[in-house]
C-alpha positions as CSV (number, residue, x, y, z in Angstrom):
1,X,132.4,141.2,122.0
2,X,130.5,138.2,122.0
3,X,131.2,135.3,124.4
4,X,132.2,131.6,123.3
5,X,130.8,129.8,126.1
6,X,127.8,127.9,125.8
7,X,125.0,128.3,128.1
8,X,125.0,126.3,131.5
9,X,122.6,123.4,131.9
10,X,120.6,123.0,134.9
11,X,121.5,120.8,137.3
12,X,120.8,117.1,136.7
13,X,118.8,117.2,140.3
14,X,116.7,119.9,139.0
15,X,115.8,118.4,135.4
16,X,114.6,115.4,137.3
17,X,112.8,117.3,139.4
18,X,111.0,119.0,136.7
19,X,110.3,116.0,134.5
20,X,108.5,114.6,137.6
21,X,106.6,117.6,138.0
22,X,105.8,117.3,134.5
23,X,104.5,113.5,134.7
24,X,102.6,114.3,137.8
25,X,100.6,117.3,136.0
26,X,100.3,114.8,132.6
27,X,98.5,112.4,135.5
28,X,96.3,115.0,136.7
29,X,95.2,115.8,133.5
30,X,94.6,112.4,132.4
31,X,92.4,111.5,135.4
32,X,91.0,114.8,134.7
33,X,89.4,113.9,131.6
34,X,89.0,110.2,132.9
35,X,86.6,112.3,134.9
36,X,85.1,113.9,132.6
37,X,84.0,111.2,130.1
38,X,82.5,109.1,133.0
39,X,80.2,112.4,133.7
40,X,79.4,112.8,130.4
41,X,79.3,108.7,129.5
42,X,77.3,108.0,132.4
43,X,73.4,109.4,131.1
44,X,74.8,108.1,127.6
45,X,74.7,104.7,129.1
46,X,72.3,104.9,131.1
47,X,70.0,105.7,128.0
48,X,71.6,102.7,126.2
49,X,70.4,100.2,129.2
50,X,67.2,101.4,129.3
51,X,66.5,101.6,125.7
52,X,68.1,98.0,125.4
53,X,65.6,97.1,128.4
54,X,62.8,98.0,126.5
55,X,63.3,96.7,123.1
56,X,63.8,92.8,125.6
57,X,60.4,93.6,127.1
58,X,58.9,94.6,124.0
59,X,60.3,91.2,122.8
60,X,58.8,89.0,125.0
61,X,55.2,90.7,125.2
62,X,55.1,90.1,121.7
63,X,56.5,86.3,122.2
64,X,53.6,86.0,124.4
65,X,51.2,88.4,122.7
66,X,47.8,88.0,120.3
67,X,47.9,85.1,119.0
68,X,44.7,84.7,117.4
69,X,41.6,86.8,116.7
70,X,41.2,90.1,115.0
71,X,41.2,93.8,116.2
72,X,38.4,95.7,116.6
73,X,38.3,98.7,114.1
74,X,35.6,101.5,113.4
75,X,32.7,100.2,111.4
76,X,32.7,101.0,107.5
77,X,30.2,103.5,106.9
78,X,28.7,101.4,104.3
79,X,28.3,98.3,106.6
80,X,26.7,101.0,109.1
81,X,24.5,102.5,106.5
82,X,23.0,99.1,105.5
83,X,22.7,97.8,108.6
84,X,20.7,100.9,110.0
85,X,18.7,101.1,107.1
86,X,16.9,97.3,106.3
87,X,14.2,98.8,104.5
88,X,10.8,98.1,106.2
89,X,9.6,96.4,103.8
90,X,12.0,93.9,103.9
91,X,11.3,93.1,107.3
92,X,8.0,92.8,107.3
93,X,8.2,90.5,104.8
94,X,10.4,88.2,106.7
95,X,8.3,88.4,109.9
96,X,10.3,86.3,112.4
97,X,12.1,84.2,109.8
98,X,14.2,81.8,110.6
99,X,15.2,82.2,114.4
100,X,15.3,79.5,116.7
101,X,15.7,80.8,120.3
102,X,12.5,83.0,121.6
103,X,12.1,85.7,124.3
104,X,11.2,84.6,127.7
105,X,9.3,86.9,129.6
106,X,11.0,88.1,133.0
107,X,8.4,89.0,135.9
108,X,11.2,91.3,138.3
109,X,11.7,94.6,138.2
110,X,11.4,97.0,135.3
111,X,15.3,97.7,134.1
112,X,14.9,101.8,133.4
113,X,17.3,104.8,133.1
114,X,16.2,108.3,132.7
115,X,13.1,107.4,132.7
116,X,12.9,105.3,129.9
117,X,13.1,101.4,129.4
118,X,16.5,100.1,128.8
119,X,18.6,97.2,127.2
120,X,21.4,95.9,128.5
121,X,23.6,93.8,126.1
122,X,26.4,91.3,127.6
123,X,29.1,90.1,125.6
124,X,32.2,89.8,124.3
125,X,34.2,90.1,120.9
126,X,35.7,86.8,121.0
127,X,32.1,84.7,121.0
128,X,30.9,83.4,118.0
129,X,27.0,83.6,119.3
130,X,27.6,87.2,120.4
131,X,28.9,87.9,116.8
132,X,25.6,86.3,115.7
133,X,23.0,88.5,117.6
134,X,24.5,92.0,117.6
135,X,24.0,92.1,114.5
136,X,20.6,91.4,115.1
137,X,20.4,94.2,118.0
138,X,21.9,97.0,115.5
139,X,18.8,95.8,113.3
140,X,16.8,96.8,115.7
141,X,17.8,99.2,117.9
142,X,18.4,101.6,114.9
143,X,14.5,101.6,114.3
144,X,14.6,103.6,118.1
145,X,17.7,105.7,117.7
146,X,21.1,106.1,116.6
147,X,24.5,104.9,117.2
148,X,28.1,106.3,117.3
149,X,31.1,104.6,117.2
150,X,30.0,100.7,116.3
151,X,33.4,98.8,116.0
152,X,33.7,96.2,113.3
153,X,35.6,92.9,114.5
154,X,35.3,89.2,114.2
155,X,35.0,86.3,116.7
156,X,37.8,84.0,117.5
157,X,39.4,82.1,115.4
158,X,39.8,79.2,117.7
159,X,36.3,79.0,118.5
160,X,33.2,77.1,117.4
161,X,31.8,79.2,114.3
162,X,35.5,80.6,113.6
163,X,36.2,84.6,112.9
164,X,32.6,85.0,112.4
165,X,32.0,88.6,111.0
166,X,30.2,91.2,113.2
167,X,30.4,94.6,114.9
168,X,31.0,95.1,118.5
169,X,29.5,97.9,121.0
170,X,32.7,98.5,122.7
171,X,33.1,101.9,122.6
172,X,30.3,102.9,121.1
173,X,27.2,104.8,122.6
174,X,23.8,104.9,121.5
175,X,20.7,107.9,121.7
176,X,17.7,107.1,121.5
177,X,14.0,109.4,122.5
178,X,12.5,105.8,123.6
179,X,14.8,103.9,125.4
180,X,18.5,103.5,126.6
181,X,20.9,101.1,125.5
182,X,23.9,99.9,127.8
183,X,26.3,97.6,125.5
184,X,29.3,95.9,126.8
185,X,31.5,93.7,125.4
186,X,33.6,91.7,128.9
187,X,36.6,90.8,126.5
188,X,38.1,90.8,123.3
189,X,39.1,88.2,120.7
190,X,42.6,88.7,121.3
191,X,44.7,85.8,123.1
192,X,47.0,87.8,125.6
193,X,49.1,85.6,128.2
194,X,46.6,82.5,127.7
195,X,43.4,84.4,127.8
196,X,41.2,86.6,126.2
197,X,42.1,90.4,126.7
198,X,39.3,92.0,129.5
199,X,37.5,95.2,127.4
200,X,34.7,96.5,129.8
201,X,33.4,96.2,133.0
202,X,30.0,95.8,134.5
203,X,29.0,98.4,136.9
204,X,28.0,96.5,140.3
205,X,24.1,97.1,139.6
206,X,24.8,96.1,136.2
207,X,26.7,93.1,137.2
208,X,23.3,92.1,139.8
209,X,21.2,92.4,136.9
210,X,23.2,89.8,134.5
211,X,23.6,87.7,137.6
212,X,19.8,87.6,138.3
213,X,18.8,86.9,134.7
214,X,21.7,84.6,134.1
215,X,22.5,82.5,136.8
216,X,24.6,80.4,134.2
217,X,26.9,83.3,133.6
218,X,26.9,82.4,129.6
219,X,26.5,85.0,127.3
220,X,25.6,87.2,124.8
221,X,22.6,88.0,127.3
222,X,19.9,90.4,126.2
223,X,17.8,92.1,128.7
224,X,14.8,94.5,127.4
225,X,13.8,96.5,129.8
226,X,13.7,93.5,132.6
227,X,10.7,92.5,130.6
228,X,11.7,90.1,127.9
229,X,15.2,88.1,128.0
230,X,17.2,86.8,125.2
231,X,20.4,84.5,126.4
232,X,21.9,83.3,123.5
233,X,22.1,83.8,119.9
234,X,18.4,84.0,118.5
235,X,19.4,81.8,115.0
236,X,22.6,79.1,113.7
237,X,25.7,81.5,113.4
238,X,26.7,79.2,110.9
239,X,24.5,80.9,108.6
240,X,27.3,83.8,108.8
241,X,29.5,81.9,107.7
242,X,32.2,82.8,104.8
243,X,30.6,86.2,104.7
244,X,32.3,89.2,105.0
245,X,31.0,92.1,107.0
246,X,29.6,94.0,103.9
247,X,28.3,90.6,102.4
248,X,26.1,90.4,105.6
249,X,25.4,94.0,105.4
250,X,24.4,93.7,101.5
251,X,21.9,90.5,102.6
252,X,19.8,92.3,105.3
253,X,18.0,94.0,102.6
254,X,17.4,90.9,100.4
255,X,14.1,89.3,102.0
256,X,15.1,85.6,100.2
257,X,18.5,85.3,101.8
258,X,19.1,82.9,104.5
259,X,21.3,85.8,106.5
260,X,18.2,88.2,106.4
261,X,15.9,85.7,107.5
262,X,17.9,85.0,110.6
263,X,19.2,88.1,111.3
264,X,16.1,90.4,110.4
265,X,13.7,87.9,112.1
266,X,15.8,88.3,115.6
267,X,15.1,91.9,115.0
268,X,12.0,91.2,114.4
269,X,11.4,90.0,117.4
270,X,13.7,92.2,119.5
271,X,11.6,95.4,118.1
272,X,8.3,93.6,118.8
273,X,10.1,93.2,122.8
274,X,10.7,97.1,122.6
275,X,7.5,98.3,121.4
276,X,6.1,96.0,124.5
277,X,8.3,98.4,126.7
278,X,7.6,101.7,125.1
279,X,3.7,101.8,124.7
280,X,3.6,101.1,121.1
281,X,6.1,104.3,120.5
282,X,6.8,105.2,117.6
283,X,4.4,104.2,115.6
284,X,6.0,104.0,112.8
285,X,7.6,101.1,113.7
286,X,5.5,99.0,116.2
287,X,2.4,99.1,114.2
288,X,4.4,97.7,111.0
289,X,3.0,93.9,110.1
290,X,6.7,92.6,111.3
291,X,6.1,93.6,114.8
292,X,2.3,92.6,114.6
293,X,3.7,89.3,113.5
294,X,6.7,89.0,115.9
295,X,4.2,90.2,118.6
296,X,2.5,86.8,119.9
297,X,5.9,84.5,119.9
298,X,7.0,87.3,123.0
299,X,5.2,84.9,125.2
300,X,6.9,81.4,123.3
301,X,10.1,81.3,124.9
């Protein structure tokens, strides 16, 4: 028979005691996963910080980046093409043109490497009269050898003859079965925290050899073979000026434009320097009549 009694309660000591016990585990568990999120939390903020760390610094480099002047950028094949190729008849036609700074001969020390004469160029991207005579250089040097690499780039835009066009040798390399060519380019024509941004370096014999030449420390400085010297753009950059860098390409082969009169005629004269250094080799190019005629003003500077 069932029973009519309902079932006893536990003491009210005991539920207490119970419900404390239960609080206490609800605690534990809590600070448990309190625990737990901090471990898990911690590299998740961690990540935030530094991410938020370098989006500030990103910030204020570029507050205090570039601020004027263009980047250097691989040469347009076409611009190259052109500029290797002035036709020869072009440039003898022009004979020393219109240039206005002659080689001065240098009585030290050959400058050789492997055996062969060598060039050394000193520059840098951001000069308007550098801008002015590499183009002149490629003119030439690409009747010797081949390059690799040229850069295209333009001076400064805060200097005299602003954002001339022109090609740089940073980065570049040259081969040639006559000579060696060593082109550097100090800085760039890029403003970074007040100044321009260092490219290359001259090695330490390097650094004697621009020193010797060019007590003045200006530049571009062109040494042939410690023979002939060039410091300083060879014709008016201003005749660059406006023109784009396939306009000046295009001119080089046009024998009545003031750019190919400048520029070829520095060539002129800078192939007329080399062929002093290599013996008259090759003969295909120092017995042309633009290197007979570019010849005696060697000895003008």
């Amino acid at each position: 028979m069932a029973s009519d009694t309902p079932p006893s309660r536990p003491p009210a000591r005991e539920r207490l005691a119970a419900e404390r016990a239960a609080a206490a585990r609800k605690r534990i568990e809590e600070a448990r996963r309190r625990r737990l999120l901090m471990m898990v939390g911690a590299p998740v903020l961690a990540i935030v910080v530094v991410v938020a760390v370098l989006v500030a610094v990103k910030l204020v480099s570029g507050s205090s980046g570039p601020k004027s002047g263009k980047s250097a950028t691989a040469a347009d094949q076409g611009v190259i093409t052109r500029v290797t190729t002035v036709p020869t008849a072009v440039l003898d036609k022009i004979g020393i043109g219109s240039i206005s700074r002659h080689p001065t001969v240098l009585t030290g020390v050959a400058l050789t490497a492997g055996g062969k004469p060598r060039v050394l160029y000193v520059g840098a991207e951001y000069c308007p009269f550098c801008a002015a005579e590499r183009w002149s250089v490629v003119v030439a040097l690409a009747r010797f050898g081949s390059f690799a690499n040229l850069g295209q780039a333009s001076s400064s835009a805060a200097d005299t003859y602003p954002s001339t066009a022109t090609l740089t040798f940073h980065g570049a390399s040259y081969r040639s079965n006559y000579i060696t060519f060593t082109g550097k380019e100090l800085q760039g024509n890029r403003v970074v925290n007040g100044k321009y941004a260092t490219l290359d370096t001259l090695s330490s014999g390097d650094r004697a050899v621009f020193d010797r030449v060019n007590p003045s420390g200006s530049i571009p400085v062109l040494d042939l073979g410690g023979k002939y010297l060039i410091a300083g753009a060879s014709y008016d950059p201003g005749v660059l000026k406006g023109s784009t860098h396939a306009q000046i390409a295009a001119a080089l082969s046009d024998s009545t434009s003031g750019i190919a009169k400048s520029v070829d005629g520095a060539a002129n004269l800078i192939t007329a320097a080399i062929c002093a250094l290599t013996a008259n080799r090759p003969t295909a190019v120092c017995a042309t009549a633009a290197v007979r005629a570019a010849t005696p003003s060697l000895s003008n500077g």
